[in-house]
N, C-alpha and C positions, 0 to 999 in steps of 0.2 A: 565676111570672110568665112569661105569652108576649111575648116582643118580634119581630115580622114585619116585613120589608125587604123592600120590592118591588125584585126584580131583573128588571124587565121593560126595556126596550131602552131607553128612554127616562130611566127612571130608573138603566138600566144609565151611560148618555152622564152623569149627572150626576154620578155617583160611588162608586152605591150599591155596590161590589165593593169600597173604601178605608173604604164605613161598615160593611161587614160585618166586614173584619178589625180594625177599631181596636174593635169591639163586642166581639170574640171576645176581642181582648186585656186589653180592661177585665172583663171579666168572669173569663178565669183569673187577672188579675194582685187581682183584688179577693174569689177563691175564692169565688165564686160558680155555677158551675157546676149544682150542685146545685138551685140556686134560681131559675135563668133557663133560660130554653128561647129558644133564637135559632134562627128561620126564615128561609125566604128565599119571597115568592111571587110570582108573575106579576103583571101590571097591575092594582093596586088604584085604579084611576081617580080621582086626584087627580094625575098628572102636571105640570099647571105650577107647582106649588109648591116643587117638590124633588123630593129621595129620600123615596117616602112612607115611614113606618115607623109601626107599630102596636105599643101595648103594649096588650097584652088587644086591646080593641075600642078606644080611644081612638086618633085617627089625627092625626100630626104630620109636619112637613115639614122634613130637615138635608140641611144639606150637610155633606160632608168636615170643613169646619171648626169647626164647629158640634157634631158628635158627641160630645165630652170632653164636652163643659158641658150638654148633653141627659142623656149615662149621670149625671152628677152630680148635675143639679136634678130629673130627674124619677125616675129609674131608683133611684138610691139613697135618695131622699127614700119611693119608693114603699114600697121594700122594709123603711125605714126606720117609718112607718105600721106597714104588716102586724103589724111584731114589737112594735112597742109596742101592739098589739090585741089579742094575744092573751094 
């Protein structure tokens, strides 16, 4: 799974730098490492929304407070899918 966070200035101002590391921390705290790839990219043009963030291609909007309950409902639910698929 890719997860990409635009750290473009804008979505810099919003917080995306506090979603990157609470991203990093759920991901070594829940050993996943292996299975997530965390990016960072320049302006993915959806800026009034949020902090954009991409898993794969599917594109979503957090803020800082909102990050826990996003890696929970989508991120783990995903990953959670994948393995009951194969």
């Amino acid at each position: 799974m890719v997860i990409t966070v635009c750290i473009g200035s804008s979505c810099h101002l919003k917080g995306s730098r506090e979603i990157v590391k609470t991203l990093e921390s759920l991901i070594l705290s829940h050993d996943l490492k292996n299975k997530i790839e965390l990016n960072g990219s320049f302006c993915m043009e959806n800026c009034l929304k949020g902090v954009c963030v991409k898993i794969n291609e599917e594109m979503f909007s957090l803020v800082p407070n909102n990050t826990e309950q996003f890696f929970k409902e989508e991120v783990l639910r995903r990953l959670s899918d994948e393995c009951n698929q194969l």
